[in-house]
N, C-alpha and C positions, 0 to 999 in steps of 0.2 A: 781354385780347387786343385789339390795336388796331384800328378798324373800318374794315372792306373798302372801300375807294374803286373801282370799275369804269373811273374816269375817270385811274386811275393804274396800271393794270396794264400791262404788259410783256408784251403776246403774241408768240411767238415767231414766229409767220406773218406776223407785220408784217414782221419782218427778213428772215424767208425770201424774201418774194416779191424783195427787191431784190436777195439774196447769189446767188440760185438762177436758172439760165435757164431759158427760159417753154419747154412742148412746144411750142410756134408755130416756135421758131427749129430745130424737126426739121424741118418741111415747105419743101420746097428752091422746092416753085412753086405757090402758091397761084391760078394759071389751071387747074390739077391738077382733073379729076374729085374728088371730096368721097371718095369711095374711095381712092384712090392718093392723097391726103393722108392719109387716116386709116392705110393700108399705110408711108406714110413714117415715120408716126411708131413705130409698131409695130414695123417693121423693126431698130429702133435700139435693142432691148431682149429680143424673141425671133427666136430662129431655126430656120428647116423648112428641112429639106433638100427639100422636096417647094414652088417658090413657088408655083403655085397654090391652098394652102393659105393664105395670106394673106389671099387672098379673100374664101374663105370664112369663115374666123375674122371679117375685118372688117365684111362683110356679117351677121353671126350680129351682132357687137356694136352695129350699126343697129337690129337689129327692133326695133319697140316694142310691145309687148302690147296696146296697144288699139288694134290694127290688122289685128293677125294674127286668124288662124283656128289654125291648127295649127303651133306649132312643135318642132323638136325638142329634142333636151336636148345641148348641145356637152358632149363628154367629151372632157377635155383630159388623155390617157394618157404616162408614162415616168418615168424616174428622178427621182429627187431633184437640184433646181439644171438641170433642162432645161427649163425659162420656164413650166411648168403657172402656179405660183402667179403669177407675174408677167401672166399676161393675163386668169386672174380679178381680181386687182388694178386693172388698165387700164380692164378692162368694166367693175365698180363706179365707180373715178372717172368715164367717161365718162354714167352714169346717174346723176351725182351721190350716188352714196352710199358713204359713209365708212370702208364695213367690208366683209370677205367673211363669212361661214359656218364652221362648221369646225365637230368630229367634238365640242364639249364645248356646241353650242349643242341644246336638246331639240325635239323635234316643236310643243309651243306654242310655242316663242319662235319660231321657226321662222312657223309657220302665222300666228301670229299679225301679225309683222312682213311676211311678203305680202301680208297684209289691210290695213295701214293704208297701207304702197308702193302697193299698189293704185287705192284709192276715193280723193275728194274728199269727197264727203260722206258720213255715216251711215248713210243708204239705199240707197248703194252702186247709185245713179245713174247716177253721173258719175264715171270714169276716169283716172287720171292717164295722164301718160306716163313711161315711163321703170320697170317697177316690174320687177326682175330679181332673181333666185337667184345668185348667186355662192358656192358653197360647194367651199371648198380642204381637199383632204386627206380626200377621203369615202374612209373603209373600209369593205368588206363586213360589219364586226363591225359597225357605226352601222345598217346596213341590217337586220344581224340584231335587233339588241339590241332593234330598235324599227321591227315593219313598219310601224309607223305614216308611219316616213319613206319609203319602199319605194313606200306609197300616194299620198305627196304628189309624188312623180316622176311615178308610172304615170298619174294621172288629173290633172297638173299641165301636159301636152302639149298636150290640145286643148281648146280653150275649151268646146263642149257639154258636153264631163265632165269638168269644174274644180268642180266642188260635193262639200267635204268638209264632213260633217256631224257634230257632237259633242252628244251628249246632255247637256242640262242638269240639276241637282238637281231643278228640276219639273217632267219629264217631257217635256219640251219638246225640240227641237232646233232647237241653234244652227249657221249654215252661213257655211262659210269658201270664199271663192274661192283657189284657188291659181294658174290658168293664167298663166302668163306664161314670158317665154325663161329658161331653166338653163343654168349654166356651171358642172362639177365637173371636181372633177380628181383625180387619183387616183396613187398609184404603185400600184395594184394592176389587176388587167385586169379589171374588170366586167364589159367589155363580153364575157369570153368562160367569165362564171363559167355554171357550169351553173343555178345555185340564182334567174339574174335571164335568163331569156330571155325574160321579156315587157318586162323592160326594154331589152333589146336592138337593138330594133324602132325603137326610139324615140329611141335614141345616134345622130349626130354625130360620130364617131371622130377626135379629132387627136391626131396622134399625134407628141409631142415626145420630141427628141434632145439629149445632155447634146454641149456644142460643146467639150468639152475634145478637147486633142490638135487641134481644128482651128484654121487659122490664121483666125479669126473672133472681130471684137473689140464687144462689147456692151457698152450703158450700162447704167446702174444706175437704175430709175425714181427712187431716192431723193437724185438728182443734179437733179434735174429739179423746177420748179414746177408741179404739173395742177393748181391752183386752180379755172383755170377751162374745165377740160376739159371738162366736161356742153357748154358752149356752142354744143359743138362742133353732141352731137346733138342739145339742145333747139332751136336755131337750124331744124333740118333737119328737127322735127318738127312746129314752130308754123307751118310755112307750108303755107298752106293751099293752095297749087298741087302740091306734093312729096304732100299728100296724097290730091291728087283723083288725081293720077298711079300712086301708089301700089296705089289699088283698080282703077283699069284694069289698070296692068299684070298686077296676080293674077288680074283673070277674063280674061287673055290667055293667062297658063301655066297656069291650071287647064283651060283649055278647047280650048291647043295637042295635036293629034295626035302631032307630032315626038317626044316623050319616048321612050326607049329602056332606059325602068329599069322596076325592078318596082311595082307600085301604090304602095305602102306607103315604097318611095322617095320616090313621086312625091309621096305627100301630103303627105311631111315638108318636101319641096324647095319648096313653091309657094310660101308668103310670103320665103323665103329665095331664092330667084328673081328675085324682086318688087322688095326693097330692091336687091339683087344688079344687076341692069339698072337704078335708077335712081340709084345712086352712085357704078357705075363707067363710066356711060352708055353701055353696050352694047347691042347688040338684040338682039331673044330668041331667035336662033339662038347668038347668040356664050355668052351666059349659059347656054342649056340644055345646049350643048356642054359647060362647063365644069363644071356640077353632073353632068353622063353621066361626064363623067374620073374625078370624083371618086369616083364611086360605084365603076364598074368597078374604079379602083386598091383602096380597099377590098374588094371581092368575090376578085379575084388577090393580093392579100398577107393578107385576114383577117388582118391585122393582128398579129401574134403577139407573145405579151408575149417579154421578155427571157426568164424562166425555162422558158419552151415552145420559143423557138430556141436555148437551150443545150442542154438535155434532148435534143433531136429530135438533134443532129448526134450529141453525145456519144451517146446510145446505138445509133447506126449503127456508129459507129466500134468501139464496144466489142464488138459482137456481130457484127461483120468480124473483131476479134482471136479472138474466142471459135470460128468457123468455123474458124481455124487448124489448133486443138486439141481439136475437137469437144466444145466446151463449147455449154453451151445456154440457161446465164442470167447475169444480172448480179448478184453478188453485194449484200446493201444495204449492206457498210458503204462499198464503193466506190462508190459511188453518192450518199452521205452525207458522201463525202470532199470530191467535186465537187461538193457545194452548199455545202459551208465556203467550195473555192474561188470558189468565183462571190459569192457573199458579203462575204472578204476581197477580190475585185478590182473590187467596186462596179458588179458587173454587175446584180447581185439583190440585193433586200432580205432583213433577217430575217424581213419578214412575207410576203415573197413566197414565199421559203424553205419557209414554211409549207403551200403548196400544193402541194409538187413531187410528191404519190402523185397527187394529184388530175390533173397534169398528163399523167402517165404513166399514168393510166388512158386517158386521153384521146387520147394518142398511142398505144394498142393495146397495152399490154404489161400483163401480169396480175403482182401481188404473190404470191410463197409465204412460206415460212417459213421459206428458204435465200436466195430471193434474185427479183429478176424475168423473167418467160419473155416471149418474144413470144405476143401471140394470134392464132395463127393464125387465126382463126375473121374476124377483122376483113377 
């Protein structure tokens, strides 16, 4: 075999950076607040029918873990090809790291790659910046299969209880930090499974829309050169005036009376606040405003997965026909029928498919042996 020369290789990233244009040439005016640059480029690959969801998303992709106190976990919820994967992609390059997560990596690789994103050094002194979760395609099976992952979310939020501890062969234990910002994404609705309501508390809700049928034309990240995308936020976290400003402004909103949400809002919104008013340099009236929008839209839509707003109208409808003829349930296979359809029409998955008794519990209707009744009792 002929021996490897380094000084003769053909790296493909040499060609690319010159074939390929740079994210830079997305941002239309660089006198642009550092937000509404980071919103331009964004804009050009996902889209929310809701824009002040922009926002927020870009603000989440600022935090950096050794800054925060409490962050929450961004859950980036909808169908397949509606930009989930493409802004845990974005958030990785933008923290320089090369990869997302996904449902085939285990609890240590996992844990373990937070710990070394993490520290600088061995003693776990000294902090990096930049050390993030991106994990695409989380299923409730990965949650079941292994609560071990389950734990590294729930006590992965707040920095006081980010200590996961693993027994060693000598009786010892070993401890892992996990706290820092999460970004998953799911086509399944987590945020409203029964079995995670303590992880619920703790979700970020964004919720994506597949842009087919709209007249809305979006690029392709893989058109594009992020080489040197970190720059963006490394630039914006090495200066040490962005970050004296930074811990003011969060004992500003931790300690502001104005807030109009519930605690547990509020403690998730404060370092997301913090970046939030110092990127898109608004005041903390304009900021808290915006975090109170979001929250309330959330609490009036609860957000409802695709297989819960199909289910809810279809079985009004049905049980309007059934009143006709004083009928009083819904047969299963008709009801079995309509989850073919919604299936074959790409409104629902086959794993979402999965949960439709679970959904129908939920929406008040009891299973028999014929068919489903309303519960009255609800």
């Amino acid at each position: 075999m002929e021996e490897f020369r380094p000084e003769e290789y053909i790296n493909p990233k040499d060609f690319m950076v010159d074939l390929l244009p740079t994210w830079k040439s997305l941002i239309t005016n660089d006198s642009e607040p550092l937000g509404v640059q980071l919103q331009q480029v964004i804009g050009n690959f996902v889209w929310y029918s809701n824009p002040d969801l922009y926002q927020i998303v870009c603000s989440y992709m600022m935090l950096s873990q050794k800054w925060c106190k409490v962050v929450p976990i961004m859950f980036c919820y909808g169908l397949p090809g509606s930009g989930k994967s493409t802004i845990s992609i974005l958030t990785a390059y933008l923290h320089n790291q090369e990869y997302t997560f996904s449902s085939s990596d285990t609890f240590p690789s996992i844990r373990n790659s937070l710990d070394h994103l993490r520290w600088i050094d061995e003693d776990k002194q000294y902090e990096k910046d930049g050390a993030i979760l991106c994990w695409d395609n989380l299923g409730s099976h990965d949650l079941r299969r292994d609560p071990r992952l389950l734990q590294l979310l729930l006590f992965g939020y707040n920095r006081s209880t980010d200590k996961v501890m693993i027994a060693n062969n000598d009786g010892t234990n070993k401890v892992f930090h996990v706290f820092c910002p999460k970004v998953i994404s799911s086509v399944e609705p987590l945020h409203q499974d029964v079995d995670f309501q303590e992880l619920h508390r703790r979700f970020l809700i964004i919720n994506h829309k597949k842009v087919d049928g709209l007249n809305i034309n979006l690029e392709s990240i893989n058109d594009y050169d992020f080489s040197d995308f970190a720059e963006f936020y490394f630039d914006f976290w090495h200066n040490k005036l962005n970050c004296i400003q930074y811990v003011s402004r969060r004992k500003q909103f931790s300690s502001n009376k104005q807030w109009k949400i519930t605690e547990t809002q509020k403690t998730v919104s404060i370092d997301l606040a913090a970046i939030h008013s110092l990127i898109y340099e608004t005041t903390t009236l304009e900021t808290i405003t915006l975090i109170e929008k979001y929250w309330q839209q959330i609490m009036n839509t609860n957000v409802k997965s695709e297989i819960e707003d199909a289910l809810e109208t279809f079985m009004k409808v049905e049980f309007m026909k059934l009143e006709n003829i004083g009928g009083t349930y819904v047969r299963h296979s008709v009801i079995k029928d309509y989850i073919a359809l919604l299936i074959k029409d790409g409104v629902i998955t086959n794993s979402e498919s999965k949960e439709f008794k679970k959904v129908l519990r939920k929406l008040g209707y009891i299973s028999t042996k014929i068919g489903w009744f309303k519960n009255e009792s609800v």
